[in-house]
ZAMARGU-4260 file (C-alpha; in steps of 0.2 Angstrom, whole numbers, plus 5000, padded with zeros to 4 digits):
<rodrens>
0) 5069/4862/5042 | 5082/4873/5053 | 5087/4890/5053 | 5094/4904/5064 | 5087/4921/5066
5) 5101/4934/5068 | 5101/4941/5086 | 5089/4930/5089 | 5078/4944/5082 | 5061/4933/5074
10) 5052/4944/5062 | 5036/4945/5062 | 5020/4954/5052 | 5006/4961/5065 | 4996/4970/5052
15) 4995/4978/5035 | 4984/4990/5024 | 4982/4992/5005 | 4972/5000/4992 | 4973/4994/4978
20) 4962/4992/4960 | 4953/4979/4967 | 4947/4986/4984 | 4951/5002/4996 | 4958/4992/5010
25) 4967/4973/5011 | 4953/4963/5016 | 4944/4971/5000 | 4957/4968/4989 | 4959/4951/4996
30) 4941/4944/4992 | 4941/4951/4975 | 4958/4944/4970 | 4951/4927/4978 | 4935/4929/4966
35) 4945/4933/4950 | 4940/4949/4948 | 4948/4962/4935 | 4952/4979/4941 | 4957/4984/4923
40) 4945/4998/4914 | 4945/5012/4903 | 4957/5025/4909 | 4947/5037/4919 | 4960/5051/4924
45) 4964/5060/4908 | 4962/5057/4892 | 4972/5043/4883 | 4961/5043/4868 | 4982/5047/4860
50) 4989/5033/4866 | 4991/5016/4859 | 4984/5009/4878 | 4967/5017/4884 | 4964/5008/4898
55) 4974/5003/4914 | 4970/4995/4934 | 4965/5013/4944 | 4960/5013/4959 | 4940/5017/4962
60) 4932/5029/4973 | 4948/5035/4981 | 4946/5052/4991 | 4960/5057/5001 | 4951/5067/5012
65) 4944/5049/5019 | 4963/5049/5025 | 4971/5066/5027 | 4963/5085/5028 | 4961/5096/5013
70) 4977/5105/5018 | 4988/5093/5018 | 4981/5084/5003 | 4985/5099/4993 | 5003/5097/4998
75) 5007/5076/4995 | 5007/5070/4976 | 4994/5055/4974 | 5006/5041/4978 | 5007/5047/4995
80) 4991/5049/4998 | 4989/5032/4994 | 5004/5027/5005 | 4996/5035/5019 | 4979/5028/5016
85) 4987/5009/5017 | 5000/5014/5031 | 4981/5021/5042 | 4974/5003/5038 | 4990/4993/5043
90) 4993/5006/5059 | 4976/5000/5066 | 4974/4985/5061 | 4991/4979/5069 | 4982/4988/5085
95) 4994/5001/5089 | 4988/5017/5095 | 5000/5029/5090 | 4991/5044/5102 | 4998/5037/5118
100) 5015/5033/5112 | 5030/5037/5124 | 5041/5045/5116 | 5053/5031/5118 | 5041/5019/5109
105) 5041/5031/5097 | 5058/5031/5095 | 5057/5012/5090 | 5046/5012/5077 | 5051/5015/5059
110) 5044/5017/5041 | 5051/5011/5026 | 5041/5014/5012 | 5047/5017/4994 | 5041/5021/4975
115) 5048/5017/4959 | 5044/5032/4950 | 5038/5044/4965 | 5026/5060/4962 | 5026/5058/4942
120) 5008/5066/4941 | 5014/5081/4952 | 5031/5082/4939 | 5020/5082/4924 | 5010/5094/4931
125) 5023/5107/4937 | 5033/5105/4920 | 5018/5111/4912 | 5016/5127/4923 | 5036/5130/4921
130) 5035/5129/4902 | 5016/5138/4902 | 5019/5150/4914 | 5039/5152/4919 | 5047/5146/4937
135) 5038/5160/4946 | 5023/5147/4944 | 5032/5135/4954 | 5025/5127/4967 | 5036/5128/4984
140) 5030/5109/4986 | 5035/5104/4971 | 5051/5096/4975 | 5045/5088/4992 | 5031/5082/4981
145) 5039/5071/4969 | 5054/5064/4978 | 5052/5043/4981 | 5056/5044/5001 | 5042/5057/5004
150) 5028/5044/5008 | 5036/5036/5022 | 5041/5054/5030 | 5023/5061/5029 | 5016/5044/5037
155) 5031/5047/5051 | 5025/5065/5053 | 5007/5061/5054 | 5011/5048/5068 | 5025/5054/5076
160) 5035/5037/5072 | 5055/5043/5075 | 5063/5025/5071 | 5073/5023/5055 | 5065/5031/5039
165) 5071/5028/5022 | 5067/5023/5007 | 5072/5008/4994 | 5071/5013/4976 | 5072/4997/4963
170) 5057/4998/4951 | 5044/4985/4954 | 5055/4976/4966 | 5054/4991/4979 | 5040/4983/4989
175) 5051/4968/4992 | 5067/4979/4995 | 5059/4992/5007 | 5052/4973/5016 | 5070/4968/5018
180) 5079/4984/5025 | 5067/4985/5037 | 5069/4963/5042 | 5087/4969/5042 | 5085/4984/5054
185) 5072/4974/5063 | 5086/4961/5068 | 5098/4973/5070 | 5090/4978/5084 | 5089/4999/5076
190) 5070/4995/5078 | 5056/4987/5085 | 5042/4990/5073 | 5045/4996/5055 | 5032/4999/5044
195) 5034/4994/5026 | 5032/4993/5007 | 5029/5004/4993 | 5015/5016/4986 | 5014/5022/4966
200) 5005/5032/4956 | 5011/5032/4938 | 4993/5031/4927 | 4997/5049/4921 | 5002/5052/4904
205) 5019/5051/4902 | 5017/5036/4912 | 5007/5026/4902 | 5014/5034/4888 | 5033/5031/4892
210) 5030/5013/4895 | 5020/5011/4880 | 5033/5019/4871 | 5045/5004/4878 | 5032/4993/4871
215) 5028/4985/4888 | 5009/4990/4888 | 4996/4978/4881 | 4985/4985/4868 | 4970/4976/4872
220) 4959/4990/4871 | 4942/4982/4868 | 4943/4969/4881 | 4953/4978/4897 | 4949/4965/4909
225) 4954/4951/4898 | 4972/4959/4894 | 4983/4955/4909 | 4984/4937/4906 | 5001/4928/4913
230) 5007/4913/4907 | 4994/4914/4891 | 5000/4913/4874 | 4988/4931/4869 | 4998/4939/4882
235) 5005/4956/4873 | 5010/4965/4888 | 5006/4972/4905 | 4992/4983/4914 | 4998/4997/4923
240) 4990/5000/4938 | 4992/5009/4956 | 4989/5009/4974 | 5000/5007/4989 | 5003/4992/5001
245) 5010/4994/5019 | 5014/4977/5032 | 5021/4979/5050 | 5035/4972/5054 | 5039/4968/5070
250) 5050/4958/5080 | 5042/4944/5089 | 5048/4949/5108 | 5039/4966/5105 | 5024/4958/5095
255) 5021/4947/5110 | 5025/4958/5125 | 5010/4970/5117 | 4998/4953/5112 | 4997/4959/5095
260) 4989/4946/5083 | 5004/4937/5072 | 4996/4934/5054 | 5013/4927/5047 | 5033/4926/5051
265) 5046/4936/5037 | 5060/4923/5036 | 5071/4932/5022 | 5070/4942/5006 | 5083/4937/4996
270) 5093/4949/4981 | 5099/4947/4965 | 5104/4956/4946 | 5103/4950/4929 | 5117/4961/4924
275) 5110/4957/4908 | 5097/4972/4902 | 5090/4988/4906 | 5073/4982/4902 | 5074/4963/4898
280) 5076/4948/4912 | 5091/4936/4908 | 5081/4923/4898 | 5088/4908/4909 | 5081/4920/4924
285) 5097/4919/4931 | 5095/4935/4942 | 5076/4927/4948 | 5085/4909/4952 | 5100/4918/4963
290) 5088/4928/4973 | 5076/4913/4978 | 5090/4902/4981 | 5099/4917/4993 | 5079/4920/5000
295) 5080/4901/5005 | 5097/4898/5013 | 5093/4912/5023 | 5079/4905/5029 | 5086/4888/5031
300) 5070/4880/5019 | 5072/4871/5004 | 5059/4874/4990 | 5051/4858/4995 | 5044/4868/5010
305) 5036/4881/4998 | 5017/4878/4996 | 5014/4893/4985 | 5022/4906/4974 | 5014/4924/4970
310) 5024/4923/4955 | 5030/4943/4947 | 5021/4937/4931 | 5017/4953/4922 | 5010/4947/4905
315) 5024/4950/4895 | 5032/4938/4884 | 5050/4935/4888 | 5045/4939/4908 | 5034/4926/4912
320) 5045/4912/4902 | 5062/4919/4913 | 5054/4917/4929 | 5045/4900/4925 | 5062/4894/4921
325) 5070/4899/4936 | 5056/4893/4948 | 5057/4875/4935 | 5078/4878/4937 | 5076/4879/4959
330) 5063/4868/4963 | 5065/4854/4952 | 5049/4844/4951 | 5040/4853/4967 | 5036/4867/4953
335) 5021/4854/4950 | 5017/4853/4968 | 5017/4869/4974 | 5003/4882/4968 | 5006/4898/4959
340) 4999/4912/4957 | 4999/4930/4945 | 4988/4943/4955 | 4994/4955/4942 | 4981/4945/4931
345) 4968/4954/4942 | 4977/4969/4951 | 4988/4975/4935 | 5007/4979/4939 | 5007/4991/4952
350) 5028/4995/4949 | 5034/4999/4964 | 5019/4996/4976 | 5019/4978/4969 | 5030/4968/4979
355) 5022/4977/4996 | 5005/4969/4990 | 5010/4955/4984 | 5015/4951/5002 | 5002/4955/5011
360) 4990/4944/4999 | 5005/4931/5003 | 5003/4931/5020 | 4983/4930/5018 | 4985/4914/5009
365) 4995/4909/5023 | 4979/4916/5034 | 4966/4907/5024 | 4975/4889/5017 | 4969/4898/5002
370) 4980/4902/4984 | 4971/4917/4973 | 4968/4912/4955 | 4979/4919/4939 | 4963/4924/4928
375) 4964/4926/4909 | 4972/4908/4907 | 4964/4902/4893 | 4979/4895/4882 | 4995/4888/4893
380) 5011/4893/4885 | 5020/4877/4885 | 5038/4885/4889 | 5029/4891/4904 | 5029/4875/4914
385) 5022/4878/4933 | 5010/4873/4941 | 4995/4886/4942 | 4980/4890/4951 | 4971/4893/4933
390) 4956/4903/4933 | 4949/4899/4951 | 4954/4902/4968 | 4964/4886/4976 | 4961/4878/4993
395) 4976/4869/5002 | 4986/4871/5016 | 4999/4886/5014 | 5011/4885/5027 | 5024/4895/5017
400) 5023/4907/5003 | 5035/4914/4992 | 5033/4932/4983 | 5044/4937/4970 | 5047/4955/4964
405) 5057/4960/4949 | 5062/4975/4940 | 5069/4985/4927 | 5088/4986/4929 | 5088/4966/4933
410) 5085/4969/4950 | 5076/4953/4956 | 5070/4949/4974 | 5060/4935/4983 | 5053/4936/4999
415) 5050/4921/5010 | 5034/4921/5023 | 5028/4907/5033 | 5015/4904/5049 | 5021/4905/5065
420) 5021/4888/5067 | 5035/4885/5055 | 5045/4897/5065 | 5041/4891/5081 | 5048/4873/5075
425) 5064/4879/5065
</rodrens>
């Protein structure tokens, strides 16, 4: 293996946060996805006894007031909160102390996190008022609250972080996108820390009602935590679920100058489109094969170096044969060596916040030698031909992990993490 880092610029992850349907912080979520736990459950937060699906992946005992004050809750829609919540975890747990800042470290440090469909409870919400109620109702936060890059400003403002702040929009590959604008700026040298990934909050009901209208939900009412099941033949659509996942990027010169602990190294995130659908993937996964192919020449790996894939695998029947066919189409016969994975089997598809939490349970494998389960994989659909961690948690060395990331619109995205080792020897 061999590869050059622009500017010399390595990239590195120092910390990360995330709450998720499996736990309120990454170390939560991690064990749960590791024991095969569902987060999937009757839907709680309105009543969906309407709709087709009644059930999806929420998050449990959220309060934002464990994360911001009353005040300021008021004024951030659901997905920020949520953003804010995993951006406080990953903050601390990269140890950075963002009270003693100069204000030229400040000036370094960056957030780039996105949504796919930003403050759709707050939209609902203020649609009703205005057709209930007339514009007079409105509320003065109303267009702050719904907007996608609004997360990553509030987490800026609550830390006084002045570095580049933006946010990627591209569906359920936002997480992945917002990961490689900031390993771009990183090695650009516009930045020395960015935090990064994506937050959502779409269990409302023109959420889950719009994408059961697209038919994309399973129906699996009386058996919610048996219904995301990638790679089965009774798979009849995805769970929808939430939650928010921030990683700190940092480049390697600053990580070590401050002896931050290095949990893993971001080589590349590669990009692709289908220009084939607005909903449906290429059915050769041509979009998914371009983007893991450009994610490993810029790394300068080859697929034989991968030791384990968190697959995008939502559940759906045309999704999960594409990107088995593309990973079949790039790796050749190391697609039966290499150990993938579905968490959406356990976390439901979190859209735009998927691809950030993915990442981080990426890098966790890398941490741990350990590959978390797809759950629900009772009858292997043949023209899905990869080789699975089926059902329970697989031990092995995990020196580098692929994540892939797609999303309506054909955008497709793979990112490529490894241990510092791998780095240290490239």
């Amino acid at each position: 293996m061999s590869v050059s880092h622009p500017a010399g610029r390595r990239v590195v992850v120092t910390g990360f946060g995330a709450v998720t349907p499996l736990g309120l912080t990454a170390a939560a979520s991690w064990e749960a996805a590791v024991a095969g736990q569902s987060g999937a459950a009757p839907i709680t937060r309105f009543d969906a006894s309407g709709h087709d699906t009644r059930f999806a992946c929420e998050l449990k005992g959220f309060d934002p007031l464990n994360y911001v004050d009353r005040k300021l809750a008021k004024r951030m829609d659901v997905f920020a909160q949520y953003a804010m919540a995993a951006a406080n975890e990953a903050i601390a747990h990269a140890g950075l102390d963002t009270a003693t800042l100069t204000d030229a470290q400040r000036a370094r440090i960056g957030v780039m996190i996105g949504s796919g469909q930003g403050g759709m409870e707050t939209f609902q919400n203020q649609a009703v008022t205005w057709h209930t109620s007339g514009p007079g109702r409105l509320s003065p936060f109303f267009v702050p609250m719904i907007i996608c890059d609004i997360a990553g400003a509030w987490v800026a403002m609550q830390h006084g972080l002045r570095g580049p702040n933006h946010a990627v929009v591209s569906a359920c590959a936002t997480g992945n996108d917002n990961l490689m604008s900031a390993l771009d700026s990183i090695r650009a040298g516009r930045a020395d820390i960015i935090l990064a990934g994506g937050a959502e909050c779409a269990i409302t009901p023109l959420g889950v009602g719009g994408f059961g209208a697209a038919r994309a939900l399973s129906t699996r009412n009386d058996e919610p935590t048996r219904a995301s099941r990638p790679f089965d033949t009774g798979r009849d659509g995805f769970v929808i679920g939430e939650g928010a996942g921030v990683l700190v990027l940092e480049s390697l010169a600053s990580a070590e100058s401050r002896g931050a602990t290095i949990y893993a190294e971001l080589l590349a995130v590669g990009a692709a489109c289908d220009a084939h659908h607005l909903t449906a993937p290429h059915p050769d996964g041509v979009g998914a094969r371009l983007a893991m192919e450009g994610a490993f020449t810029e790394a300068r790996l080859a697929p034989t170096d991968v030791d384990s894939i968190n697959m995008h695998a939502t559940s759906t029947g045309l999704g999960d044969v594409a990107e088995c066919s593309a990973v079949r189409a790039v790796f050749g016969d190391h697609a039966d060596v290499a150990t993938a994975t579905a968490t959406k089997s356990m976390t439901g598809h979190m859209l735009g916040a998927a691809g950030a939490v993915e990442g981080i349970l990426s890098v966790l494998s890398i941490v741990h030698d350990l590959v978390p389960p797809v759950i629900n994989l009772e009858d292997p659909d043949p023209a899905c031909v990869v080789r699975v961690a089926a059902n329970r948690a697989e031990s092995r060395p995990v020196r580098v992990a692929i994540s892939n990331a797609f999303g309506f619109g054909g955008h497709n995205t793979c990112a490529v993490f490894a241990e510092r080792a791998v780095g240290d020897a490239l």
